[in-house]
N, C-alpha and C positions, 0 to 999 in steps of 0.2 A: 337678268337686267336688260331691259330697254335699251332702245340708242336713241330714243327719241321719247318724250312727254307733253303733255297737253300744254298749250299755247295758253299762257294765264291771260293774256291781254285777247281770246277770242273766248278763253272757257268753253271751247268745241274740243270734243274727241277727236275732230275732222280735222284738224290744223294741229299740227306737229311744227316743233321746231326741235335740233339735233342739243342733248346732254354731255355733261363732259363726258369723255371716253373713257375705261377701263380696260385691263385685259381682264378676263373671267375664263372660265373653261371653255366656252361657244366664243368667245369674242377678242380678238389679240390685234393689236399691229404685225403688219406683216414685214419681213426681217430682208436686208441684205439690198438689193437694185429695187425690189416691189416697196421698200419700207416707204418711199415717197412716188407722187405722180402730178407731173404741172397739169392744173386745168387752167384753162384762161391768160397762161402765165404765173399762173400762183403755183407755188409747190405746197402740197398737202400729202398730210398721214394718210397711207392708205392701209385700212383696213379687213380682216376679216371675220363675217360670222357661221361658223359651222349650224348650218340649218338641221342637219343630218349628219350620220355617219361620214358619209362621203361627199353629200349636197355644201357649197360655200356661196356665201354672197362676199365679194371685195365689193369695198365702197369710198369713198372720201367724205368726206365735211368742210365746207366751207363756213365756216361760223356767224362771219362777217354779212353774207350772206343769206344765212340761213336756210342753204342748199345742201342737201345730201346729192351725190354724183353715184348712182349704181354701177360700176366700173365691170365686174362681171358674175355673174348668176351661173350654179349651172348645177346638173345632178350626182356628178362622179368629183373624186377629189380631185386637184388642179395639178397637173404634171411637171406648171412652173414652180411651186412650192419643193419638187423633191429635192 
């Protein structure tokens, strides 16, 4: 599953706007102090997707918005998760 889908109001593959979220086996809210994070002031879900084994992207969503926030990327699994 996606976390994002074509923009019907541009019908570009180039313009994304963010879908509702799921957890899936790659893709979960993340649990306990990480489950939220203020951008701007807002409190948002913050998420994760296992890209890899051990590779994760966290991210947020701003709906309202229509901004994704890549919060952190990286190639080994994340040692704040243990």
């Amino acid at each position: 599953m996606s976390i994002c889908q074509p923009n019907a109001a541009t019908a570009s593959p180039h313009h994304s706007v963010p879908v509702a979220r799921a957890s899936t086996t790659r893709q979960h809210r993340l649990k306990g102090d990480l489950a939220r994070l203020a951008v701007d002031g807002v409190d948002l879900d913050q998420w994760q997707y296992e890209v890899t084994a051990g590779g994760r992207i966290w991210y947020v969503v701003a709906e309202e918005r229509k901004t994704v926030w890549i919060v952190r990327a990286g190639t080994g699994h994340p040692k704040l998760t243990d």
